[in-house]
LOFI-446415 format. One record per atom (N, C-alpha, C): x, y, z; atom name; residue number from 0. Coordinates in nm, 3 decimals, padded with zeros to 5 digits, m for minus. Layout:
N
+---------+---------+---------+----+-----+
:    east :   north :      up :  a :   k :
+---------+---------+---------+----+-----+
:       X :       Y :       Z : CA : NUM :
...
+---------+---------+---------+----+-----+
***
This chain:
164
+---------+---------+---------+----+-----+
:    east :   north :      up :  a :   k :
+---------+---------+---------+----+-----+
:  10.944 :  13.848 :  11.501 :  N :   0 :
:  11.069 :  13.775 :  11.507 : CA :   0 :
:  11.117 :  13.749 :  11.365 :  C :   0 :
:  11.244 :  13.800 :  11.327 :  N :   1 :
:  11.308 :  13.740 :  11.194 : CA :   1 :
:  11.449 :  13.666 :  11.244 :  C :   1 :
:  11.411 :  13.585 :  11.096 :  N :   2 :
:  11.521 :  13.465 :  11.090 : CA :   2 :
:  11.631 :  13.531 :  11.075 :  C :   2 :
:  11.741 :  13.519 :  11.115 :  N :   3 :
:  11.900 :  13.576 :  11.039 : CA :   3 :
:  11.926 :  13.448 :  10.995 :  C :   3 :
:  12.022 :  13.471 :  10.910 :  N :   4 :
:  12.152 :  13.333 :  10.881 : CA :   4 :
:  12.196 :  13.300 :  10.987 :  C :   4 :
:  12.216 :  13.362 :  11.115 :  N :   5 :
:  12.282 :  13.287 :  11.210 : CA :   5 :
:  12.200 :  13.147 :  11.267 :  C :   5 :
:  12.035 :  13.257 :  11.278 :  N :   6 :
:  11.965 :  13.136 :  11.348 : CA :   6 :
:  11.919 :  13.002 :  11.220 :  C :   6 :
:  11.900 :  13.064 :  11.133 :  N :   7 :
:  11.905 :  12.932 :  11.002 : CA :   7 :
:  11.987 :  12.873 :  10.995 :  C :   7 :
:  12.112 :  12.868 :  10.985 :  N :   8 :
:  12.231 :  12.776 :  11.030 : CA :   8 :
:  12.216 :  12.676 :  11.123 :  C :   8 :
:  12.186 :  12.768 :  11.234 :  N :   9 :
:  12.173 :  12.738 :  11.329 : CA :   9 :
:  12.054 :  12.574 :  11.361 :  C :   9 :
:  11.944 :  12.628 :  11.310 :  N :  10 :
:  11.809 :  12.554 :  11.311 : CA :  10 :
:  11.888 :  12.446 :  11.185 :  C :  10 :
:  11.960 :  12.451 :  11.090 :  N :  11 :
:  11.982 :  12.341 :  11.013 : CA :  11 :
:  12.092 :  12.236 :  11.063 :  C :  11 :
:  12.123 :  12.272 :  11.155 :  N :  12 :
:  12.254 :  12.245 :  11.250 : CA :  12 :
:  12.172 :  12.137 :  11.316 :  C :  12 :
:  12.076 :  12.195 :  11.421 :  N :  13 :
:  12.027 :  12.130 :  11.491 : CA :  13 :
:  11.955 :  12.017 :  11.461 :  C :  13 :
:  11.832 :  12.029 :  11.383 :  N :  14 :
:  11.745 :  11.975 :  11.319 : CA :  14 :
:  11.806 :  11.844 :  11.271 :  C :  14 :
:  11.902 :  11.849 :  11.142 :  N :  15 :
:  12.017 :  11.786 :  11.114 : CA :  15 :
:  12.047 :  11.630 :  11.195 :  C :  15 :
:  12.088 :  11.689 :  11.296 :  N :  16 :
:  12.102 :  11.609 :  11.425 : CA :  16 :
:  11.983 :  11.539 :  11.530 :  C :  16 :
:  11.901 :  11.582 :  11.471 :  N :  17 :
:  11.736 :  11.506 :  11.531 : CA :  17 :
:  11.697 :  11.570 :  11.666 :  C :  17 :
:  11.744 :  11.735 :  11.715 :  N :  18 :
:  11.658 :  11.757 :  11.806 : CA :  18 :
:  11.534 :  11.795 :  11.749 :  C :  18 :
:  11.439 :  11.796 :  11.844 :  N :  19 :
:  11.277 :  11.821 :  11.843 : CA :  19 :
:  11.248 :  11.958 :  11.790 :  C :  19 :
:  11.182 :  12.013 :  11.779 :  N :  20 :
:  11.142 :  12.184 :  11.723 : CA :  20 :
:  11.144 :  12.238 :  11.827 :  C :  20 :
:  11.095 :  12.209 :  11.968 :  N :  21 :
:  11.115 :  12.279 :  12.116 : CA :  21 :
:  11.246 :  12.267 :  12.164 :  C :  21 :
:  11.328 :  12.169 :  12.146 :  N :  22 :
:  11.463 :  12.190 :  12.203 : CA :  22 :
:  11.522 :  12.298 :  12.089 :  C :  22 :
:  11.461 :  12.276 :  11.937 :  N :  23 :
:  11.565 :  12.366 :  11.888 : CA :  23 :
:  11.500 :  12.515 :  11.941 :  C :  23 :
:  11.382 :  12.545 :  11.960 :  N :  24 :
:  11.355 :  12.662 :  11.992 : CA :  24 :
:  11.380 :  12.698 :  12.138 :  C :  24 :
:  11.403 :  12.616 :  12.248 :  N :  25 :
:  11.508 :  12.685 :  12.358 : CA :  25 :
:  11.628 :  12.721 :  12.284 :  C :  25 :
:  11.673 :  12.649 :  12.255 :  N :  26 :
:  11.835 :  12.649 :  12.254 : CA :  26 :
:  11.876 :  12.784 :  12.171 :  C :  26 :
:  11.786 :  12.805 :  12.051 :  N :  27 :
:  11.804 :  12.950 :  12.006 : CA :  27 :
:  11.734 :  13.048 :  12.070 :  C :  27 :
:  11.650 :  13.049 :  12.068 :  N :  28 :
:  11.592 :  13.125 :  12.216 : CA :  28 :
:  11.492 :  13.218 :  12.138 :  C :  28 :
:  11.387 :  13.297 :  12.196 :  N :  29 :
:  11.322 :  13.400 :  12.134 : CA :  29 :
:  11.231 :  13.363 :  12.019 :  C :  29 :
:  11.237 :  13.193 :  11.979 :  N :  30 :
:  11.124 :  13.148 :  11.896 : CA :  30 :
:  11.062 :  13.063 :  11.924 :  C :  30 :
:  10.934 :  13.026 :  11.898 :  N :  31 :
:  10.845 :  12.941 :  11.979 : CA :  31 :
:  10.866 :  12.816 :  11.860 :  C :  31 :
:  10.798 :  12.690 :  11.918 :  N :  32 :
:  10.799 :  12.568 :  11.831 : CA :  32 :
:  10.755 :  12.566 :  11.705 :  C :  32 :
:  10.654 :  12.646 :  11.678 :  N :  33 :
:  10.594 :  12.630 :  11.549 : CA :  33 :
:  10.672 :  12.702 :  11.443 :  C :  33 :
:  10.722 :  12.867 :  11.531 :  N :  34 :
:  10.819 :  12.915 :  11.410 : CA :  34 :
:  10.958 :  12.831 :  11.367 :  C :  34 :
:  10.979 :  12.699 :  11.463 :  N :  35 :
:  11.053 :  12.634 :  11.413 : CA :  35 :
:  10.994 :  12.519 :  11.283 :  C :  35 :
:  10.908 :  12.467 :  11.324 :  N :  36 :
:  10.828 :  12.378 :  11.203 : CA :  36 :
:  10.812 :  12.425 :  11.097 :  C :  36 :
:  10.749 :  12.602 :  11.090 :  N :  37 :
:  10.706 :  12.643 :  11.025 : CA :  37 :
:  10.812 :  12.693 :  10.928 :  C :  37 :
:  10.990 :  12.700 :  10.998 :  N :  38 :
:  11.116 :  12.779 :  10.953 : CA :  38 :
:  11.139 :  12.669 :  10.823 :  C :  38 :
:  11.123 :  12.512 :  10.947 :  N :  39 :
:  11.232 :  12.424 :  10.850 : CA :  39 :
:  11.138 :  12.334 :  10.733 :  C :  39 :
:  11.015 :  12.412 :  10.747 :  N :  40 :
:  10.890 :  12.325 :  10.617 : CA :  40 :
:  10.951 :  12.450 :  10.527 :  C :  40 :
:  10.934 :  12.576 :  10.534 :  N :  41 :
:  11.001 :  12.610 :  10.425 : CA :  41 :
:  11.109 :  12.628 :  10.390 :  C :  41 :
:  11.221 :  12.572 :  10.470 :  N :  42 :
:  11.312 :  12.530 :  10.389 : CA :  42 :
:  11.323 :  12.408 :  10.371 :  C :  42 :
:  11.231 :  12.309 :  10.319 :  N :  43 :
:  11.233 :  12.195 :  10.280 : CA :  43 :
:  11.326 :  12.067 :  10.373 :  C :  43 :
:  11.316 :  12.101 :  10.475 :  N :  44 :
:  11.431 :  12.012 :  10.571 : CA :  44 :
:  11.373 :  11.883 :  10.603 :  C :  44 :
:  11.443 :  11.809 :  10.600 :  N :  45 :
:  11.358 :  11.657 :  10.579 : CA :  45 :
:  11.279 :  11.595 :  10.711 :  C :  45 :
:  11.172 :  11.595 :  10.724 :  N :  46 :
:  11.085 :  11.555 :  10.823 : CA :  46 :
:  11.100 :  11.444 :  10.895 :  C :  46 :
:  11.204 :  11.383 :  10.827 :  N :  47 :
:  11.222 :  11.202 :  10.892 : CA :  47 :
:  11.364 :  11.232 :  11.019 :  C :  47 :
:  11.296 :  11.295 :  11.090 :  N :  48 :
:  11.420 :  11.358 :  11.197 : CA :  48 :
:  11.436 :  11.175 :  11.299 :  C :  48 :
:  11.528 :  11.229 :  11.395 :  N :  49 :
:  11.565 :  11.087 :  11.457 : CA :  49 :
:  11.449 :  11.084 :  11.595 :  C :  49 :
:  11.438 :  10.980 :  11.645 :  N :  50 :
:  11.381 :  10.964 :  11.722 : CA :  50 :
:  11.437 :  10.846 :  11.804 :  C :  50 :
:  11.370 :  10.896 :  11.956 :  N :  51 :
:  11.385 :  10.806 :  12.060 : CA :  51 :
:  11.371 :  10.682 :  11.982 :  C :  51 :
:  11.460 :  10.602 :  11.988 :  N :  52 :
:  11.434 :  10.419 :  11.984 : CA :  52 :
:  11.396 :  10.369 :  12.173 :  C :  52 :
:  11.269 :  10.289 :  12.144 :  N :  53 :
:  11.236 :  10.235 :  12.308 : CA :  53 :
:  11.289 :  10.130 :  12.223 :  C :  53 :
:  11.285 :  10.005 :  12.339 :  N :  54 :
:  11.349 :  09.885 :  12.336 : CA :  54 :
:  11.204 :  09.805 :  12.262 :  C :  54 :
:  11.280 :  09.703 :  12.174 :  N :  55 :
:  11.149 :  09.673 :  12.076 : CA :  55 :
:  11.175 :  09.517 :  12.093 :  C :  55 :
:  11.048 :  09.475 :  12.056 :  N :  56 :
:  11.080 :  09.306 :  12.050 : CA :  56 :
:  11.047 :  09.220 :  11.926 :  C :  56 :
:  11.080 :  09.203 :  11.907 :  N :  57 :
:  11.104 :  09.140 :  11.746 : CA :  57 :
:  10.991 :  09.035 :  11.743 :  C :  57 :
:  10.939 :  08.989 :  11.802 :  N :  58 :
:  10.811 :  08.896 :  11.800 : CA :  58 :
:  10.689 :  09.009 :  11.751 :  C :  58 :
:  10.686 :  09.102 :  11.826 :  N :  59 :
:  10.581 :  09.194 :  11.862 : CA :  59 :
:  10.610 :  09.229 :  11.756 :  C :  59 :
:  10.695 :  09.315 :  11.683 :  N :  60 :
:  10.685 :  09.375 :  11.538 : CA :  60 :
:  10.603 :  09.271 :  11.429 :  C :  60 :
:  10.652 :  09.134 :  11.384 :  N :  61 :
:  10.638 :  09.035 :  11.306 : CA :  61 :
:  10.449 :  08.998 :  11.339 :  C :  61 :
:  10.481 :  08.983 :  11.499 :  N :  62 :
:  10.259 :  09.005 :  11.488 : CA :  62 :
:  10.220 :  09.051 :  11.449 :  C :  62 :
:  10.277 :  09.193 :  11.453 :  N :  63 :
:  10.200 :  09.350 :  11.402 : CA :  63 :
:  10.175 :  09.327 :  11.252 :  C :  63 :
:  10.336 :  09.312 :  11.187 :  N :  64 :
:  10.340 :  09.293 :  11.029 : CA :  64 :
:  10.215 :  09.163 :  11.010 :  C :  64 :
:  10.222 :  09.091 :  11.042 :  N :  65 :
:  10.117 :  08.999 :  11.005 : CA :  65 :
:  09.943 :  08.990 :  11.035 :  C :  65 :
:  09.922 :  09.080 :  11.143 :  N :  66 :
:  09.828 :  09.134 :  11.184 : CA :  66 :
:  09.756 :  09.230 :  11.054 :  C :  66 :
:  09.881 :  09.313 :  11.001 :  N :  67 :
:  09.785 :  09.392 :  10.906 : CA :  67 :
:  09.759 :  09.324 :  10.761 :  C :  67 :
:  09.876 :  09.251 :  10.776 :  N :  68 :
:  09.833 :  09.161 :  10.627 : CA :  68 :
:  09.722 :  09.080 :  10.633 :  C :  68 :
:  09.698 :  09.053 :  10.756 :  N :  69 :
:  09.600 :  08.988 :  10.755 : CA :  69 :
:  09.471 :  09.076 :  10.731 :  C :  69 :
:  09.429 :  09.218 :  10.758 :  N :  70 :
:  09.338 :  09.287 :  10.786 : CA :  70 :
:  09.314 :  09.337 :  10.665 :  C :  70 :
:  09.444 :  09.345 :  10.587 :  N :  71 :
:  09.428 :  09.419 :  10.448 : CA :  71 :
:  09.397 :  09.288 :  10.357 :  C :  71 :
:  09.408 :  09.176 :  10.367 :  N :  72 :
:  09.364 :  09.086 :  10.276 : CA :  72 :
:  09.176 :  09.108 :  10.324 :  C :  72 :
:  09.139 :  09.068 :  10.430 :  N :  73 :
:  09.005 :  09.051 :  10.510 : CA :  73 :
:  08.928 :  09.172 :  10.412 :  C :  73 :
:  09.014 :  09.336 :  10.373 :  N :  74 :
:  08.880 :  09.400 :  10.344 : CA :  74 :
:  08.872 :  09.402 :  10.200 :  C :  74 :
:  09.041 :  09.353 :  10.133 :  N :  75 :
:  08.997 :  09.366 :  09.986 : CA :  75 :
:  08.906 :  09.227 :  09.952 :  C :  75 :
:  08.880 :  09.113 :  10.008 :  N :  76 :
:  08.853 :  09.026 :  09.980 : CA :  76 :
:  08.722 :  09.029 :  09.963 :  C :  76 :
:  08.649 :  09.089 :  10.114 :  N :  77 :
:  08.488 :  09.142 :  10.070 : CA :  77 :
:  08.493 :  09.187 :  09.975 :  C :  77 :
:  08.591 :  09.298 :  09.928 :  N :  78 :
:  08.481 :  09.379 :  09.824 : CA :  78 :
:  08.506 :  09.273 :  09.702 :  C :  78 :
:  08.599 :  09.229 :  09.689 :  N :  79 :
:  08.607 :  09.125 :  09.560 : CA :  79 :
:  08.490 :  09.026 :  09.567 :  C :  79 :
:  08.448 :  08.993 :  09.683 :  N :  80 :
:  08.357 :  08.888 :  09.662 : CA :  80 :
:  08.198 :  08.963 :  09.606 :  C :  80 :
:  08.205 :  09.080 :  09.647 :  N :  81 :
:  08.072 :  09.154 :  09.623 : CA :  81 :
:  08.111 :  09.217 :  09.437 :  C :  81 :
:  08.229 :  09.226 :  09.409 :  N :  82 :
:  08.266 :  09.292 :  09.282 : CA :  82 :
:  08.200 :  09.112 :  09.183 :  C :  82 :
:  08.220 :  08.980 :  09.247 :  N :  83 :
:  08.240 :  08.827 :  09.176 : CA :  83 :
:  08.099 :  08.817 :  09.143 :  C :  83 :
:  07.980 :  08.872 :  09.207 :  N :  84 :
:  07.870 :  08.846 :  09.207 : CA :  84 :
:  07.793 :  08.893 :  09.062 :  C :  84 :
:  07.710 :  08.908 :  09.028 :  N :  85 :
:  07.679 :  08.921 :  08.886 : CA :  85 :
:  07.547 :  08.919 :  08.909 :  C :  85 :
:  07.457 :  08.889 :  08.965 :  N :  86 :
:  07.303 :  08.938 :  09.015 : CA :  86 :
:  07.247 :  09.041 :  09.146 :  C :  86 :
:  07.267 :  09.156 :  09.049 :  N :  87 :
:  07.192 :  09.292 :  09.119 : CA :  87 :
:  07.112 :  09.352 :  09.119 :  C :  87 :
:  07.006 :  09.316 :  09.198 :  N :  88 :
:  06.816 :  09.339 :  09.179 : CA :  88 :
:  06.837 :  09.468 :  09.110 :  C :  88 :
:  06.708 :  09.475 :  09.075 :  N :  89 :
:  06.680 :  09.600 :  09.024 : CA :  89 :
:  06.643 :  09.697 :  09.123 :  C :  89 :
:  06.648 :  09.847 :  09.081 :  N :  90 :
:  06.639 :  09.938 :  09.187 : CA :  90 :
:  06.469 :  09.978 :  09.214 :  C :  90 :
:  06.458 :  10.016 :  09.320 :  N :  91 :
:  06.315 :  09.979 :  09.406 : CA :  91 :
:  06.308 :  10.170 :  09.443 :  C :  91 :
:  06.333 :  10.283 :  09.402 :  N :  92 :
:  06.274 :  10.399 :  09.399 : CA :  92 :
:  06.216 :  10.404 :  09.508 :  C :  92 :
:  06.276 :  10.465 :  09.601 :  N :  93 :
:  06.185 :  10.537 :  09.719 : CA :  93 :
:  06.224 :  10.664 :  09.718 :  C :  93 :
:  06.125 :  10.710 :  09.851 :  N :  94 :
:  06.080 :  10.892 :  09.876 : CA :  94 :
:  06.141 :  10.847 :  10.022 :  C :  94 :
:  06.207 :  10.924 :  10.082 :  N :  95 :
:  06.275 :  10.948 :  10.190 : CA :  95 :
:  06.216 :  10.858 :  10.320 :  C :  95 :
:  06.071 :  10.916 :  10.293 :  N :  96 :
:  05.967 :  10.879 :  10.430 : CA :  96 :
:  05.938 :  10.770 :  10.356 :  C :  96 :
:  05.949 :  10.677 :  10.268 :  N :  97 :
:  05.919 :  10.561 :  10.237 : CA :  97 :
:  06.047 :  10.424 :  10.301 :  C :  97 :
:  06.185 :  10.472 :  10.337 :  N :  98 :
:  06.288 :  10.405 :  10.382 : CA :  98 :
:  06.279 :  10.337 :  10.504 :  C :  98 :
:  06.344 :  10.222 :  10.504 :  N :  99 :
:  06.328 :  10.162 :  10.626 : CA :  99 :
:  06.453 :  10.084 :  10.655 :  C :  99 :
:  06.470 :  10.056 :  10.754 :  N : 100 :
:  06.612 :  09.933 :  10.798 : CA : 100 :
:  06.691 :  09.891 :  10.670 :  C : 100 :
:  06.586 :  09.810 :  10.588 :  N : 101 :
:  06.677 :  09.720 :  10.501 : CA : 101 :
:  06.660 :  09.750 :  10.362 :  C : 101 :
:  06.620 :  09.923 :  10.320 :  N : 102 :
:  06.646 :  09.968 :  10.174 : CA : 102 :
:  06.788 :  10.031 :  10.180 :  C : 102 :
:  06.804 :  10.016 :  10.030 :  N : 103 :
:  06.989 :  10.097 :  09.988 : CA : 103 :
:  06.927 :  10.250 :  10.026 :  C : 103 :
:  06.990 :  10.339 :  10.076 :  N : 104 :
:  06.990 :  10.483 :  10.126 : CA : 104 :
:  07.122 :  10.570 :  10.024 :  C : 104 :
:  07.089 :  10.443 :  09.861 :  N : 105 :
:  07.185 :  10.582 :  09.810 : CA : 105 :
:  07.112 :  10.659 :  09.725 :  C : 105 :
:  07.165 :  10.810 :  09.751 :  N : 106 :
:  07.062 :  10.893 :  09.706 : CA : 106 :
:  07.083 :  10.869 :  09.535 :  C : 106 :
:  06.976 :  10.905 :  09.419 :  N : 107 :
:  07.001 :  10.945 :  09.287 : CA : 107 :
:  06.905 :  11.029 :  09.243 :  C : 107 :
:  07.073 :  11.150 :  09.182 :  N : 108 :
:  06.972 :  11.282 :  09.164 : CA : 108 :
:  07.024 :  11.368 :  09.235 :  C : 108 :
:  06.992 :  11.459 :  09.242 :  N : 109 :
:  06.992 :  11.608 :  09.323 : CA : 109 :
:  06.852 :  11.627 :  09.401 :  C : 109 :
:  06.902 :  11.677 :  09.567 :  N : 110 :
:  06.782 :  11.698 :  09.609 : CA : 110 :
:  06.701 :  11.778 :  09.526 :  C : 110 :
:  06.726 :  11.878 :  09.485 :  N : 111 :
:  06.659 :  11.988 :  09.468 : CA : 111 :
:  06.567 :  11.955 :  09.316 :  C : 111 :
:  06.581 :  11.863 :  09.257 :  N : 112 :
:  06.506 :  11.783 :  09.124 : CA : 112 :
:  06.415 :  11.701 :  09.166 :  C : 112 :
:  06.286 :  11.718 :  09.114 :  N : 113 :
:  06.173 :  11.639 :  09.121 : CA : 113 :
:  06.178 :  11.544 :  09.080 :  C : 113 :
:  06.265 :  11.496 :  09.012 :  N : 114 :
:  06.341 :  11.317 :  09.013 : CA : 114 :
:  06.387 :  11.276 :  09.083 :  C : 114 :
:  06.420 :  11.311 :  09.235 :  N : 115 :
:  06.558 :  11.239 :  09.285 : CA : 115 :
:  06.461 :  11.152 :  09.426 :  C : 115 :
:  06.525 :  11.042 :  09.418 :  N : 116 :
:  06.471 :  10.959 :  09.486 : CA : 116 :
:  06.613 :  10.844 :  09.542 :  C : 116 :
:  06.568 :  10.777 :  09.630 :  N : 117 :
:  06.675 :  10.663 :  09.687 : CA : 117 :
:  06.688 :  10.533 :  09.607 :  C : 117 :
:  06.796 :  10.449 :  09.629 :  N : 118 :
:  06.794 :  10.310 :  09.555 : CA : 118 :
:  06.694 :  10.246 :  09.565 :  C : 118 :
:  06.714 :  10.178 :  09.645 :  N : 119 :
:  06.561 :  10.122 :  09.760 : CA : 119 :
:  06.568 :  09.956 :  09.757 :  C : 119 :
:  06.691 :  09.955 :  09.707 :  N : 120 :
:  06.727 :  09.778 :  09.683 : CA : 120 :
:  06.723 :  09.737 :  09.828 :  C : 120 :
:  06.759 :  09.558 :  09.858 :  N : 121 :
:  06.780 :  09.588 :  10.006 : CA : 121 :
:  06.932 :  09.611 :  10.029 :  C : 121 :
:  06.929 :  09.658 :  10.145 :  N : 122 :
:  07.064 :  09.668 :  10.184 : CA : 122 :
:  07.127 :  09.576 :  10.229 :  C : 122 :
:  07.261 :  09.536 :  10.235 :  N : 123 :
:  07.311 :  09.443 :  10.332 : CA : 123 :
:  07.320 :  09.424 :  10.443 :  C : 123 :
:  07.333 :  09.298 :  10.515 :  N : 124 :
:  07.328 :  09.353 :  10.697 : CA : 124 :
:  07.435 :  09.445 :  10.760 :  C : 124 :
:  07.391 :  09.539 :  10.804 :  N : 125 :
:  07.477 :  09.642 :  10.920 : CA : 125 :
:  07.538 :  09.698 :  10.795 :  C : 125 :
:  07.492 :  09.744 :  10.703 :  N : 126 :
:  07.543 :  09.867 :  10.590 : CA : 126 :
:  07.414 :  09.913 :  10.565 :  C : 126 :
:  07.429 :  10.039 :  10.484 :  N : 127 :
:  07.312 :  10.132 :  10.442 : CA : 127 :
:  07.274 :  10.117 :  10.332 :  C : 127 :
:  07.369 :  10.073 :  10.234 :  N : 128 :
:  07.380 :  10.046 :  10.085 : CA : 128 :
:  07.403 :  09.870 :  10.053 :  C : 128 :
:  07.335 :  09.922 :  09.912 :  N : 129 :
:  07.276 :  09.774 :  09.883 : CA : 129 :
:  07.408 :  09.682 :  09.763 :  C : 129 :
:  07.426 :  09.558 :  09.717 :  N : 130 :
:  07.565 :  09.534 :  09.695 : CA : 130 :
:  07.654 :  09.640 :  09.621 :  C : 130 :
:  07.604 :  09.687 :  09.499 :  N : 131 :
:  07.587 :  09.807 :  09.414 : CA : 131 :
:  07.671 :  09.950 :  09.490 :  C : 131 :
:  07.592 :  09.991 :  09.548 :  N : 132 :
:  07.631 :  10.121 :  09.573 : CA : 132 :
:  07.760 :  10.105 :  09.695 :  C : 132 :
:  07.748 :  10.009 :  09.747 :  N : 133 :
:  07.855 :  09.914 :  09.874 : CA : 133 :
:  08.009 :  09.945 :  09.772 :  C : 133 :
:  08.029 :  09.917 :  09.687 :  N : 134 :
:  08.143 :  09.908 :  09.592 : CA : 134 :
:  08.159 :  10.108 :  09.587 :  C : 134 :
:  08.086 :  10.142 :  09.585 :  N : 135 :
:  08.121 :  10.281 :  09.523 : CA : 135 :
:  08.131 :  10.393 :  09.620 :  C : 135 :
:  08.085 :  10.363 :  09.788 :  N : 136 :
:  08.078 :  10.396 :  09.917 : CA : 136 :
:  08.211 :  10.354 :  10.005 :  C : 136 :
:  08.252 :  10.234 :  09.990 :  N : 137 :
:  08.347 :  10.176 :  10.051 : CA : 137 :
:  08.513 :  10.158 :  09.964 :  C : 137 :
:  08.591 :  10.196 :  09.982 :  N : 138 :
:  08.652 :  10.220 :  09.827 : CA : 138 :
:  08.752 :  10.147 :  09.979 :  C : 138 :
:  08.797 :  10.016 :  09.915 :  N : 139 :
:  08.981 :  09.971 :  09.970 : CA : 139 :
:  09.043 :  10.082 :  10.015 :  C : 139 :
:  09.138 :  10.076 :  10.118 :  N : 140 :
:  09.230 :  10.149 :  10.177 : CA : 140 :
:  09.376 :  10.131 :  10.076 :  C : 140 :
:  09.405 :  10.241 :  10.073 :  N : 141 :
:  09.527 :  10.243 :  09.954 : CA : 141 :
:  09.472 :  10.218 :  09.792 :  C : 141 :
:  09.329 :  10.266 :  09.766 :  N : 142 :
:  09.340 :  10.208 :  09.604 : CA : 142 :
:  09.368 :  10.303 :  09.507 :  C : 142 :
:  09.431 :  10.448 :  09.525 :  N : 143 :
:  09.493 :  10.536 :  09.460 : CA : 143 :
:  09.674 :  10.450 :  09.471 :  C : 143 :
:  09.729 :  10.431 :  09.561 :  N : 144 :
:  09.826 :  10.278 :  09.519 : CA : 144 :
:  09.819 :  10.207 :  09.442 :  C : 144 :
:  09.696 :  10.150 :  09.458 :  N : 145 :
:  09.704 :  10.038 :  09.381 : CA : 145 :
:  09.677 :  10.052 :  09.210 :  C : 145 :
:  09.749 :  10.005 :  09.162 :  N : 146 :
:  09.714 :  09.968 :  08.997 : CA : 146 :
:  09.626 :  09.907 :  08.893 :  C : 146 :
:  09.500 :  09.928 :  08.884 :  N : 147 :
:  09.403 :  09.862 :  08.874 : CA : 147 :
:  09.440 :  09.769 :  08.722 :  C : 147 :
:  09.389 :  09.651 :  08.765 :  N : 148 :
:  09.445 :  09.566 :  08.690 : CA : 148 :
:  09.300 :  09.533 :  08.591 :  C : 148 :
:  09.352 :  09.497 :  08.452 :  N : 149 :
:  09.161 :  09.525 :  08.349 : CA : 149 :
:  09.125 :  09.364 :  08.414 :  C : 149 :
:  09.201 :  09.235 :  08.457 :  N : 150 :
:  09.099 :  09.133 :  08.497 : CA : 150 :
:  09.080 :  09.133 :  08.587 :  C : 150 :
:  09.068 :  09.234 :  08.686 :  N : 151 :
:  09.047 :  09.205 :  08.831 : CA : 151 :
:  08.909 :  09.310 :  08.834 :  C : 151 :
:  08.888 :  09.357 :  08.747 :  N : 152 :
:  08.735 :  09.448 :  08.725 : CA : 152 :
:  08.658 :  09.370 :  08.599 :  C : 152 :
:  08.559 :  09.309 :  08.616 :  N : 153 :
:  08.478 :  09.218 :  08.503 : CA : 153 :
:  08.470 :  09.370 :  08.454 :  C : 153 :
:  08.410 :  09.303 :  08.284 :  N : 154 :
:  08.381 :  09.410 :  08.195 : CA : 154 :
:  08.225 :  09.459 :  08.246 :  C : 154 :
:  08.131 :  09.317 :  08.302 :  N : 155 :
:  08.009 :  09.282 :  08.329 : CA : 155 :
:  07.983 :  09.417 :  08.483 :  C : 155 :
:  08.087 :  09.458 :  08.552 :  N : 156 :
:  08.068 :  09.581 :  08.683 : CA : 156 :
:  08.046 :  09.690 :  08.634 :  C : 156 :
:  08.187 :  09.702 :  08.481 :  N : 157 :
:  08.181 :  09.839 :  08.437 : CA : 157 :
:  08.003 :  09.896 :  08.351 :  C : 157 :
:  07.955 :  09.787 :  08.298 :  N : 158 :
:  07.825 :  09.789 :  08.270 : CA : 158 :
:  07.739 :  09.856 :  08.340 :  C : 158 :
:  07.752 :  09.794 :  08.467 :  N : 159 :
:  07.613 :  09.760 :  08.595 : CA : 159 :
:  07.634 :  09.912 :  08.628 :  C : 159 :
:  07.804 :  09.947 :  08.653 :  N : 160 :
:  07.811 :  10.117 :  08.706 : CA : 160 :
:  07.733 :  10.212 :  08.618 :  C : 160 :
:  07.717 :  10.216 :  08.511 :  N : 161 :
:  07.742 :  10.281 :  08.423 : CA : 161 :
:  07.609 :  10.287 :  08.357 :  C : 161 :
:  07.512 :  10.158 :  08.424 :  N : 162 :
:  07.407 :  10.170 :  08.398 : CA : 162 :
:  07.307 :  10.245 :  08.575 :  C : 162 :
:  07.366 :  10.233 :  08.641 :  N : 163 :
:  07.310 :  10.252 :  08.764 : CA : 163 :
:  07.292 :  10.382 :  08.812 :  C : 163 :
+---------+---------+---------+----+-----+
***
C-alpha cells in the first residue's frame, strides 16, 4: 500500500479533527490502523488528538489531584528521612549461601571476580537492601525532573556513596 497526496491530505484532514486511526482508516479505505499511526508519527502530527469527554465531577478530579500529592510527598519523604540519617553500619561481606532474611542483598563486584561478595548490613523491614544501598535502588519517581538542589544532598551522603 502507498500513500498518495490524496490520502495524506486526506489523513491530515481527518486526524486534524480528532478522528481515531480506525475511523480514519475506514473512511480512506485499503489501510489498516497502524499504517495510519505509523503515516501520521512520521509526519510528525500531533498526538494530543481530541477525545471523548465522559461527564466528570469536579469533586472527584480535586481528590484525585490531592490524592497524588499526597503519595508523592509520602515517597520523597522516606527517602529524605533515610538520606537525614548519618549512621551507616559498616558492611558485613557475605557469600551468597551465607544470606538470610535480614542481610543487604546488594551485590559488590562482578560475579565473575573472586572479590565479589554481598553488603551483608541488615536490611530494612520488607526491603532487600540495607539504608545505603535503599537510596541507590529506589530512586523518587520523576527525579530526572527534578533539579537537584546542593542542600537537599548533605556533603556527609556524597562521602558515604563514594566510599561504599
Amino acid at each position: 500500500m502507498s500513500w498518495t497526496e490524496e490520502k495524506v491530505t486526506k489523513l491530515k484532514e481527518l486526524w486534524g479533527k480528532g478522528n481515531t486511526a480506525s475511523q480514519i482508516a475506514q473512511i480512506i479505505g485499503g489501510i489498516s490502523r497502524n499504517a495510519v499511526i505509523g503515516k501520521a508519527h512520521r509526519l510528525n502530527l500531533s498526538a494530543k488528538i481530541k477525545t471523548r469527554s465522559a461527564p466528570s465531577n469536579q469533586n472527584f478530579e480535586n481528590s484525585k489531584d490531592e490524592k497524588n500529592i499526597k503519595l508523592k510527598r509520602g515517597r520523597r519523604s522516606k527517602f529524605k528521612s533515610l538520606i537525614i540519617e548519618k549512621d551507616f553500619e559498616p558492611e558485613n561481606p557475605k557469600q551468597l549461601e551465607e544470606l538470610d532474611e535480614s542481610s543487604c542483598k546488594w551485590p559488590i563486584g562482578h560475579p565473575n571476580e573472586k572479590s565479589f561478595y554481598f553488603c551483608g548490613r541488615n536490611s530494612l523491614k520488607e526491603f532487600s537492601y540495607c539504608k545505603l544501598h535503599l537510596l541507590y535502588a529506589y530512586q523518587p519517581k520523576n527525579k530526572k525532573d527534578d533539579i537537584p538542589n546542593k542542600e537537599e544532598v548533605p556533603e556527609f551522603i556524597e562521602k558515604k556513596i563514594k566510599s561504599a
